[in-house]
C-alpha positions in Angstrom: -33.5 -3.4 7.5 -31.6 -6.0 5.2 -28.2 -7.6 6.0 -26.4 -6.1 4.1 -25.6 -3.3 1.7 -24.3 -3.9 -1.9 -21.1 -2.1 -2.8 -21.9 -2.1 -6.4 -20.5 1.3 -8.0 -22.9 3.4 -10.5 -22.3 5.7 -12.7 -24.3 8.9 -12.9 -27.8 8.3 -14.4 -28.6 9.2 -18.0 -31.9 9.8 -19.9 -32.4 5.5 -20.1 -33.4 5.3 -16.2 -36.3 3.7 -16.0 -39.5 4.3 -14.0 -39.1 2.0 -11.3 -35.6 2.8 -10.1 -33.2 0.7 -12.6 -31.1 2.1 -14.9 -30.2 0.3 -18.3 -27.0 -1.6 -18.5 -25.5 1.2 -21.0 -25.3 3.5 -18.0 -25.1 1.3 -14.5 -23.7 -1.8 -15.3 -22.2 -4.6 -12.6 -19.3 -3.6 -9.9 -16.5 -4.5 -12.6 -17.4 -4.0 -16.5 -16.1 -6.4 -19.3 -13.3 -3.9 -19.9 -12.0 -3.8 -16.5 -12.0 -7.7 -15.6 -10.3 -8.0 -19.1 -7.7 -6.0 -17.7 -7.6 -6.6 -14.4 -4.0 -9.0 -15.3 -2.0 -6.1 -17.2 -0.7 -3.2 -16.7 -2.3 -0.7 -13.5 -1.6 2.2 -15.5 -4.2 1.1 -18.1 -6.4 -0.4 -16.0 -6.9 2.7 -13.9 -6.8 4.9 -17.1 -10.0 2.6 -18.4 -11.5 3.2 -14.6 -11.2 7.4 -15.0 -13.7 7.9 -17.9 -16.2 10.1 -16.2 -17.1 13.3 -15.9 -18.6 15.4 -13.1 -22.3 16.9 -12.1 -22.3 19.6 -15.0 -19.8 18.1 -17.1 -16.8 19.4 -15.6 -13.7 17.8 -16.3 -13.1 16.6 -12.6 -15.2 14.1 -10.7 -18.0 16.7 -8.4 -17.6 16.6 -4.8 -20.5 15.2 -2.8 -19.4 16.8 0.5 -23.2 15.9 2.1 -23.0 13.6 5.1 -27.2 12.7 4.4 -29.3 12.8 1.3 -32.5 13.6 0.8 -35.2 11.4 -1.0 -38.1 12.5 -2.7 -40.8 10.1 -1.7 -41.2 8.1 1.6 -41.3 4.8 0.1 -38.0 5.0 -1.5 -36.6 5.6 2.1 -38.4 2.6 3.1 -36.7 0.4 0.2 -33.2 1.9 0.9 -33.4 0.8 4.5 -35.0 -2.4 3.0 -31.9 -2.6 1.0 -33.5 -2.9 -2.5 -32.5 0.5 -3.4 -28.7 1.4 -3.3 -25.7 3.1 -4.4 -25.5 0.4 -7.0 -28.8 2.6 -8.3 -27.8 5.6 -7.0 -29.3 5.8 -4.4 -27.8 6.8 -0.6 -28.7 7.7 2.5 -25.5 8.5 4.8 -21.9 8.8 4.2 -21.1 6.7 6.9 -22.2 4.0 4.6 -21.6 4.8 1.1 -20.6 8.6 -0.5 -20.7 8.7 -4.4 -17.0 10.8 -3.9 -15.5 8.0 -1.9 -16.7 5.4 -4.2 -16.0 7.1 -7.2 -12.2 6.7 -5.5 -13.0 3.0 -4.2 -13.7 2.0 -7.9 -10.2 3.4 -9.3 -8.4 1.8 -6.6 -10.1 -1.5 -7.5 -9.0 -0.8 -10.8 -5.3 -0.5 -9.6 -4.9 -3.3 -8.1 -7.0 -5.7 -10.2 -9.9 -6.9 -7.8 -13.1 -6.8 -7.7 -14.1 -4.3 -5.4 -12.4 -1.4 -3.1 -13.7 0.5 0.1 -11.6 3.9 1.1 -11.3 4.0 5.0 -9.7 6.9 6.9 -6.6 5.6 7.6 -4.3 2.4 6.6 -4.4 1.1 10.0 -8.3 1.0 9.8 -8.5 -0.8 6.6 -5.7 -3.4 8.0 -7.7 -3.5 11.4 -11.5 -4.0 10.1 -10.1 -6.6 7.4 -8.1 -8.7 10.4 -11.4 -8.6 12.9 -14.1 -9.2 10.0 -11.8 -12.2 8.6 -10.6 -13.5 12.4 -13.9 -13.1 13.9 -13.2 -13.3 18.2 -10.8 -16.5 18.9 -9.5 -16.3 15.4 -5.9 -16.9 14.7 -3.2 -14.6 12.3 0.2 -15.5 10.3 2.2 -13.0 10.0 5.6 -11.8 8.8 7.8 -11.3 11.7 8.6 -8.3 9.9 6.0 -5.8 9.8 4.8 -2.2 10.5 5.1 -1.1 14.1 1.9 -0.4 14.6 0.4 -3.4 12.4 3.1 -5.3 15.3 1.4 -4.0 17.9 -2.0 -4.8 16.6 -1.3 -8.2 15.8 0.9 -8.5 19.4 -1.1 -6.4 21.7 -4.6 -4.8 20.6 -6.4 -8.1 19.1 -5.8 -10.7 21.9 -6.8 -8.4 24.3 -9.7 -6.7 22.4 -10.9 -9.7 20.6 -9.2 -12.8 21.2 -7.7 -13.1 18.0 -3.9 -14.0 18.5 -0.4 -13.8 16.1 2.2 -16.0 15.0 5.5 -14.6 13.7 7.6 -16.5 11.5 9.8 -16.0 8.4 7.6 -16.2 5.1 10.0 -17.3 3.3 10.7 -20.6 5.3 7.0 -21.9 3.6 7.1 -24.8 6.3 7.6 -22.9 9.3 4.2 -21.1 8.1 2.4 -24.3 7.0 3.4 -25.5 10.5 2.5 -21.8 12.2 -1.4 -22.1 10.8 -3.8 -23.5 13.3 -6.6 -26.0 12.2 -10.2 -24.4 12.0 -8.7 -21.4 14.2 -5.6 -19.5 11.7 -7.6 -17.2 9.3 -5.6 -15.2 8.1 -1.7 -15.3 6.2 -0.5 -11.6 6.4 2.4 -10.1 4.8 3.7 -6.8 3.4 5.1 -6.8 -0.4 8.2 -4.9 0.5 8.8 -5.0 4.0 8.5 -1.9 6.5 11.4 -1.6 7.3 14.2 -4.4 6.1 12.8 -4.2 2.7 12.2 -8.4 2.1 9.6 -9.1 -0.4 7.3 -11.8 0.3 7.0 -14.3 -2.3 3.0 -13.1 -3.1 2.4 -16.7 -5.8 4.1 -19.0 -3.2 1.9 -17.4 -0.6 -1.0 -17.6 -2.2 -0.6 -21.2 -3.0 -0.1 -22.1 1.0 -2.8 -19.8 1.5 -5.1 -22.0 -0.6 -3.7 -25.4 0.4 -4.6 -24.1 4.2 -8.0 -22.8 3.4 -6.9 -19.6 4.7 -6.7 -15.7 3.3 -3.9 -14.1 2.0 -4.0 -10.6 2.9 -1.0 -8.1 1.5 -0.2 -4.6 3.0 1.0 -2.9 -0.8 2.4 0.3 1.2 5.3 0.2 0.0 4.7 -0.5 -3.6 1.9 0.9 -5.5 2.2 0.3 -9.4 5.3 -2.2 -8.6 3.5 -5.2 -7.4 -0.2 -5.9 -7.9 -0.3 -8.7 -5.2 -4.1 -9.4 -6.1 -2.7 -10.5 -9.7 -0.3 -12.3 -8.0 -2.9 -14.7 -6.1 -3.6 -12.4 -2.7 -7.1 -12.7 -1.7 -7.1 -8.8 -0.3 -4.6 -6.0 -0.7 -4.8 -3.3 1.7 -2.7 0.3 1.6 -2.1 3.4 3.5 -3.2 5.8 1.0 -1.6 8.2 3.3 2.1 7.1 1.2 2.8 6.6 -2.3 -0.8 6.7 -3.4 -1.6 10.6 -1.7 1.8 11.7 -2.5 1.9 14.9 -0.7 1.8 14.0 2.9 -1.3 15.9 3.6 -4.0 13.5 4.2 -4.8 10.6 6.0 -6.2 7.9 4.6 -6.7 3.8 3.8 -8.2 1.5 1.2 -9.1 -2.5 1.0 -9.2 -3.9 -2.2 -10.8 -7.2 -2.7 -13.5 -10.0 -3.6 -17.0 -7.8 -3.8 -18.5 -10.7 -1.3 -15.8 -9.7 1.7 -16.9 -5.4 0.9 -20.0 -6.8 1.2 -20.1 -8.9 3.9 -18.0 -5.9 5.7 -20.9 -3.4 4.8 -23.7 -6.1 6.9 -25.7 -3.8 8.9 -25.4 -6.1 12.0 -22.1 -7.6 11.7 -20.1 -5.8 9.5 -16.6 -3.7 10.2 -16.7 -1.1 7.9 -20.6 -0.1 8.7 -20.5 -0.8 12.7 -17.0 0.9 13.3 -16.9 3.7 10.8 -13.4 4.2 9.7 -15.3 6.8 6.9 -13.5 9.1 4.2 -14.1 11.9 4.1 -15.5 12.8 0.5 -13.3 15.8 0.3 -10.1 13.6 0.9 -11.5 11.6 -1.8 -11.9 13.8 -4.1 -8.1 15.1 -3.6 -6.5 11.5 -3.9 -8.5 10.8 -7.3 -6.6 13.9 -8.8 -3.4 12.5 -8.0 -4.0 9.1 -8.9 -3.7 9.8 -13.0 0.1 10.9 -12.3 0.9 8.2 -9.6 2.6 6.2 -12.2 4.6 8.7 -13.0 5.4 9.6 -9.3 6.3 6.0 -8.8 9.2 6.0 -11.6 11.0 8.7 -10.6 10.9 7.2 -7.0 12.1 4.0 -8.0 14.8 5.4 -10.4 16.1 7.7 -8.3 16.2 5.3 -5.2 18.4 2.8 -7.4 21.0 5.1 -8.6 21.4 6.3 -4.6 21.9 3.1 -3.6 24.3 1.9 -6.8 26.2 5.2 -5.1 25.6 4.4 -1.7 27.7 1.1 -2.3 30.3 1.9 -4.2 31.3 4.2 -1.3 31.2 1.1 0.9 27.9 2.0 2.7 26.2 -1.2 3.9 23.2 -0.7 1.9 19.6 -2.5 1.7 17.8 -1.5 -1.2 16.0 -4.8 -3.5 17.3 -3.3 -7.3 20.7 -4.2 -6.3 21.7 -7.6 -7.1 23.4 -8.4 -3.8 19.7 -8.3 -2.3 18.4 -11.9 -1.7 15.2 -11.2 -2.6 16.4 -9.2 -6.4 15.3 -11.8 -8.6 12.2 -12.9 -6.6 11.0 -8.7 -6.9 12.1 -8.6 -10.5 9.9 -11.7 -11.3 6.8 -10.4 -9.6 7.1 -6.5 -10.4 5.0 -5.0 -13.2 7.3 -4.2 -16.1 8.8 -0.9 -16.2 8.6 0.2 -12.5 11.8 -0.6 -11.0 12.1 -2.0 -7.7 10.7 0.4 -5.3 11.6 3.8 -3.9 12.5 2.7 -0.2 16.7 2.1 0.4 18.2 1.6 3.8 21.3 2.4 5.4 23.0 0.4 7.9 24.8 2.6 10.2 25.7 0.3 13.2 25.0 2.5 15.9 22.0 4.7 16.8 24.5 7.6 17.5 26.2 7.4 13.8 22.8 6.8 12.4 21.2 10.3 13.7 24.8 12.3 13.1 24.4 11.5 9.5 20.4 12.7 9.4 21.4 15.7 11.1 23.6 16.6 8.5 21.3 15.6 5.6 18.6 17.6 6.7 20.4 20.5 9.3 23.5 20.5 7.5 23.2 20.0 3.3 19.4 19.8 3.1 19.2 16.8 1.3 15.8 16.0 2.9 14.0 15.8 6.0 13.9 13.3 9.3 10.4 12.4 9.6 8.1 9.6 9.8 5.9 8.6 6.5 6.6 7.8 3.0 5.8 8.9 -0.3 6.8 12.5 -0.6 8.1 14.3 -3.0 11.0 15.3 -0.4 13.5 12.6 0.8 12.2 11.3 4.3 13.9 9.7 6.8 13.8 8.0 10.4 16.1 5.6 12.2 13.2 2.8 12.3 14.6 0.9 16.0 13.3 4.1 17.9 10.6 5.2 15.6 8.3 3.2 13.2 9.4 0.2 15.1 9.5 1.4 18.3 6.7 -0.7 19.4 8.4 -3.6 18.6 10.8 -5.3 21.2 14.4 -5.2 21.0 14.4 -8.6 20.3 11.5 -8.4 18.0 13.4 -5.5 16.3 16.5 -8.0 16.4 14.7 -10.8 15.1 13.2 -8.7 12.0 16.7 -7.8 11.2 15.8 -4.3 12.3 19.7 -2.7 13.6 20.0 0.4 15.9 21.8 2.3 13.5 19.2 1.4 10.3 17.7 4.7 8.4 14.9 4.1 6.2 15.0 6.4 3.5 11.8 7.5 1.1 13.6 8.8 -1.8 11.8 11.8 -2.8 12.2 13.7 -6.4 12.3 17.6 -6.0 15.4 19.2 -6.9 17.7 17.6 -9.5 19.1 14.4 -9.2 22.8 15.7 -9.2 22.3 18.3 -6.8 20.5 15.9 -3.9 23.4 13.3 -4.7 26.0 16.1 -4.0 24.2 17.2 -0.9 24.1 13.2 0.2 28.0 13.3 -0.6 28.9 16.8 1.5 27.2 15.5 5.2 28.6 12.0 4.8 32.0 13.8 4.6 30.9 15.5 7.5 30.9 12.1 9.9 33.6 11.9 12.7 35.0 9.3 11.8 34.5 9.4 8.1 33.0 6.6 7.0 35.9 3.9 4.7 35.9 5.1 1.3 35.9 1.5 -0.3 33.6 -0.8 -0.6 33.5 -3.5 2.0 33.8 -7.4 1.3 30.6 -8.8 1.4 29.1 -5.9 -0.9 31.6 -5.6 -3.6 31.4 -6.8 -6.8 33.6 -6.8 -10.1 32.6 -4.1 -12.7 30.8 -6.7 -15.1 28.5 -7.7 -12.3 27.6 -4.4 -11.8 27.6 -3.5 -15.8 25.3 -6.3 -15.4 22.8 -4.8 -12.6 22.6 -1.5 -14.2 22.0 -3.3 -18.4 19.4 -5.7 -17.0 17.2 -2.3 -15.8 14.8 -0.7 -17.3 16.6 2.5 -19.2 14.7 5.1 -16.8 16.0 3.1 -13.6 19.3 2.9 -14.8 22.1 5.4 -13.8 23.8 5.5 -16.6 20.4 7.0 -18.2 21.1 10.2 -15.9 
């Protein structure tokens, strides 16, 4: 059976196949066409527009669902080649969907397409994509750099699961100190630098070009979790070697699937499809073609999605301050990290649609979540991001529980901090007004004006608000 398996994508065959199995370049061409790698630096809305022009079995208007988990071939020999590996999906041609599904890779290829690389693979979760990426790169022994604030259970991978399953082992350090991390990677052992764009929970944004630069000067792989902020960032533009997501957030949207994707070089998908030593063919973290097929008819209005979260985040949080909350959110400019986001964000976007509250205690943090969802219904407390509903959590003793106090401590993750995912049902007025009605509800009230270190003079803040974008702006309301 041959090493590997190319993750090439085809189109559907036309009347220019010819006898032998190949298909003309009008109808199959390479993984990326000359349109997408012309576009793969601009804007992800076009680039995934260009990816979308297809049509399904009989014509239909929506990609068809190949729900099949094996395919049938009509002569023995082809079998043989498949196996072989001279015939593949790059020809159309499969044989489980454990390996490749023309669904799943008909998603795979748009989400390349989003984030500029050269190839994608769907997996069934974000912590599969972030786990088969970290073993295939590390290899057993291998060695990790990693922000010291991360996802809990990306924490717990890196600090737990790896060294004992496979030897590979974590250093934590600030990113943004770039000789603490030239000083953290290990000669012929570090693999990996690993960062999130916007950081789950505090909100920092790694500095993707300066990464990429240290990455490269160290002979290592940048790899960047874009959770947090589809459409915003495309850290593969920005010099990341892979880009990984849960699909699950932002991307799905409706908080009713499951699922992961790795974007990157077509020679690491590859390498991950090997038939004897590859992650993604030997562990199975599969799609499920049906989930596919749902996230490919959201992706056309992500864009959309992602604007309204971002605008609507920013005017809460311009709010949020002026009432003296003690507010984290990157589109203020009292965030360190403002101008570093505004530099590397796609035009247009905003800054994200996660803020954060800094309550103090634990106790004051779930009062006020009580009353925003028991009280006022201005959203929900659970887990997850990307709804259309506001979601919330306090992150110590949830999405960072597996972290240690003084990990949590170190990260800049407080007892009282609520991570909000600004959703965008209802109007904006009418969620701000139910935001208002349970803070008043706090015993004691919170101070109603702004504290020291997060006030600033009207023109500063004329200026915040006139250097948006007019959707992200509140005085667009």
């Amino acid at each position: 059976m041959a090493e590997t398996m190319d993750i090439s994508y085809s189109k559907k065959r036309g009347p220019k196949e010819e006898e032998d199995g190949r298909v003309d370049e009008g109808w199959a061409g390479p993984l990326a066409s000359k349109r997408d790698r012309s576009e793969r630096g601009g804007d992800p809305t076009a680039a995934l527009a260009s990816a979308r022009h297809e049509f399904g079995e009989h014509g239909g208007v929506n990609m068809s669902i190949e729900a099949s988990a094996t395919f049938t071939v009509m002569e023995a020999d082809t079998m043989q080649r498949m196996f072989k590996g001279e015939l593949g999906p790059d020809r159309d041609h499969y044989i489980y969907s454990r390996h490749f599904n023309p669904t799943v890779l008909n998603l795979s290829r748009q989400m390349a397409a989003l984030e500029g690389t050269e190839a994608a693979y769907c997996t069934a979760s974000g912590m599969s994509a972030i786990s088969s990426v970290l073993i295939q790169l590390c290899g057993a022994g291998g060695h990790v750099v990693a922000s010291r604030c991360l996802y809990g259970g990306t924490h717990a991978l890196l600090s737990h699961f790896l060294p004992r399953a496979c030897g590979i082992h974590a250093t934590f350090v600030d990113l943004h100190d770039v000789e603490a991390v030239r000083a953290a990677v290990r000669e012929g052992k570090t693999k990996v630098l690993y960062a999130e764009t916007l950081a789950n929970p505090t909100l920092v944004a790694a500095d993707v070009p300066r990464l990429s630069e240290v990455a490269r000067e160290k002979g290592v792989k940048l790899v960047v979790d874009n959770t947090f902020a589809p459409m915003v960032v495309s850290p593969a533009r920005l010099g990341a070697d892979i880009v990984v997501h849960s699909v699950s957030k932002y991307i799905s949207g409706g908080a009713d699937v499951i699922a992961g994707v790795i974007c990157g070089p077509e020679s690491l998908l590859n390498s991950m499809m090997d038939l004897h030593n590859g992650t993604l063919m030997l562990l199975g973290p599969t799609m499920n073609a049906k989930v596919a097929f749902e996230l490919s008819g959201r992706l056309p209005h992500l864009s959309l999605r992602m604007k309204e979260h971002c605008h609507r985040a920013l005017v809460y949080a311009t709010r949020m301050r002026k009432l003296g909350l003690k507010v984290i959110y990157p589109g203020l400019d009292d965030h360190p990290h403002h101008a570093l986001l505004a530099s590397i964000a796609n035009p247009g976007y905003g800054f994200g649609g996660m803020l954060c509250l800094d309550m103090g205690t634990e106790e004051r943090a779930n009062e006020l979540m009580h009353h925003l969802q028991n009280t006022t219904q201005f959203g929900l407390m659970a887990v997850s991001l990307g709804y259309y509903e506001t979601l919330m959590s306090c992150s110590g003793s949830s999405t960072s529980s597996e972290m240690s106090p003084g990990e949590r401590a170190q990260a800049g993750i407080s007892p009282g901090l609520i991570r909000l995912s600004v959703g965008y049902s209802g109007t904006l007025e009418q969620r701000w007004s139910q935001f208002e009605r349970a803070l008043a509800l706090l015993h004691p009230p919170p101070p109603q004006k702004q504290q020291p270190y997060l006030l600033l003079s009207s023109v500063a803040e004329q200026k915040t608000v006139a250097s948006s974008p007019a959707h992200f702006r509140s005085d667009a309301i």
